[in-house]
N, C-alpha and C positions, 0 to 999 in steps of 0.2 A: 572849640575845634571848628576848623570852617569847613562845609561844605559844598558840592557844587550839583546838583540836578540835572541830571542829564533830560533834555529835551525832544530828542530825537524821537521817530513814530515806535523803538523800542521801546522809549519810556512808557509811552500811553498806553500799550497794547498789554493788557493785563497784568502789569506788574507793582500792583499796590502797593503801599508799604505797608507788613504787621507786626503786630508788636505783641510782646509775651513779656509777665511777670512772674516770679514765684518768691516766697517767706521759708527762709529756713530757721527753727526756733532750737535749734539745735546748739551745745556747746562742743561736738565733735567736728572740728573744720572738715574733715574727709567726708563724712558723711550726710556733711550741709552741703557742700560742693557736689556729689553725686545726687544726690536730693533735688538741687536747685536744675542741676543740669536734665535730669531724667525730665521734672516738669517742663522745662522751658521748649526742650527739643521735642515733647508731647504738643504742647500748644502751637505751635511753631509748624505741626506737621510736616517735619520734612525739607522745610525753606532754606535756604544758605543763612546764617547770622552774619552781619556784617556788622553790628555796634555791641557791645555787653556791656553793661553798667553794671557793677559789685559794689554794694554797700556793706558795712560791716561792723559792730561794737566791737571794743578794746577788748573782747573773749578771744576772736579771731585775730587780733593785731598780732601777735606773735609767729603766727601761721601765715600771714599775709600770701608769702610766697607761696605755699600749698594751695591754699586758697586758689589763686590768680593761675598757676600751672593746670591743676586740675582740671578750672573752667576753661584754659584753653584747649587742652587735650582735646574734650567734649564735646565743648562748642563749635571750635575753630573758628571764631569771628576774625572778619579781618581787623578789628578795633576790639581790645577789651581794657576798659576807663575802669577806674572806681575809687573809692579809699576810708577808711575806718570815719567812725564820726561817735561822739557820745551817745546817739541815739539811733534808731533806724527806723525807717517810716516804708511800709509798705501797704498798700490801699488804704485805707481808714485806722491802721493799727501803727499806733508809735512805742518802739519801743526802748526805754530809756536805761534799764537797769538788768536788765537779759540778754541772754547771750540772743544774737541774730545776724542773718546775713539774709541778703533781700536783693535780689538779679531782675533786670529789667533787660529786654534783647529785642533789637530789631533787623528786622529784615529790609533792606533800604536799597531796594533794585534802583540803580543807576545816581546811586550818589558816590561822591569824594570824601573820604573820610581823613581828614590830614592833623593829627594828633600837635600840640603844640606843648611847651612846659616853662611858664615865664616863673621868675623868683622877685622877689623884692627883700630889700635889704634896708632893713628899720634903722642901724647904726648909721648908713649910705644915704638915706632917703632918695633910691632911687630903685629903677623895675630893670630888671633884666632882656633884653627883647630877644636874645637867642632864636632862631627856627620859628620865630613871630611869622605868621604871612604877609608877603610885600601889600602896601597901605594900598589902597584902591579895591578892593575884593568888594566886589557888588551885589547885595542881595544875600552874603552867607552869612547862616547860620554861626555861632558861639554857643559851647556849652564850656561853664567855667567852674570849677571845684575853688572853692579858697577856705583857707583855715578863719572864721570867723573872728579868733582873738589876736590875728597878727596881720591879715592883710585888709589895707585899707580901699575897703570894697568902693567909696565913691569914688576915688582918684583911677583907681584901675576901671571902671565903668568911664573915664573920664577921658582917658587915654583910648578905649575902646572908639569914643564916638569921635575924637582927633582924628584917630588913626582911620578909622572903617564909616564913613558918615552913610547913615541909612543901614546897615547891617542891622542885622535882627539879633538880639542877645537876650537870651537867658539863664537864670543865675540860681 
């Protein structure tokens, strides 16, 4: 997702960017979801959310939607990403075969937050650029989710540095 930094003398005058995590180890999605949210908006003291990242084990897959509605109710970020994975990894703790869901939020005074959603198509061999950002975007931020066992993470890094030269990506 790219973003853009607002520079203005808004930007500088005390408006940091913070960041909050919390680990829910719970197999009740509702009550990992009020869990996560109670912490986050504790740590957070008060700040507007503007990103939420949701991780989450195949316990929560089924619930996805409960999941994703509830933290927005709570949060009300204006961006909330996330998506199921075999494992969950929050601070130093992976975890592989337990139920978990694990929230990351920040508060990101004077960025652009513009969601994007490409596909690729293995029978096609080719990527989808739908609602892509127009090529030239200088200087923004990528944050990329991909299914490990279907997308072909160097050609899509590859396409990234065609498309965005100099863009910052993380994966």
């Amino acid at each position: 997702m790219p973003g853009s930094l607002s520079s203005g003398p808004s930007a500088q005058r005390g408006r940091a960017f913070q960041f909050a995590a919390a680990l829910s180890k719970t197999g009740d999605t509702e009550a990992a979801a009020r869990d996560l949210a109670d912490d986050v908006l504790e740590k957070l003291a008060g700040k507007p959310i503007d990103l939420a990242c949701v991780f989450f084990s195949s316990h929560h897959a089924v619930r996805a939607e409960v999941l994703a509605s509830m933290l927005t109710e709570s949060l009300r970020p204006r961006l909330l990403i996330g998506c199921s994975g075999e494992g969950v990894i929050s601070g130093s703790e992976e975890l592989e075969t337990a139920p978990a869901v694990t929230l990351w939020a920040a508060a990101l005074p004077g960025v652009g937050l513009d969601p994007f959603r490409s596909s690729f198509s293995p029978t096609q061999d080719q990527f989808q650029l739908a609602g892509w950002p127009s090529p030239g975007v200088d200087n923004a931020p990528f944050l990329l989710f991909a299914d490990p066992y279907t997308t072909p993470v160097q050609e899509v890094l590859g396409l990234f540095e065609d498309r965005y030269p100099g863009a910052q990506k993380g994966t």
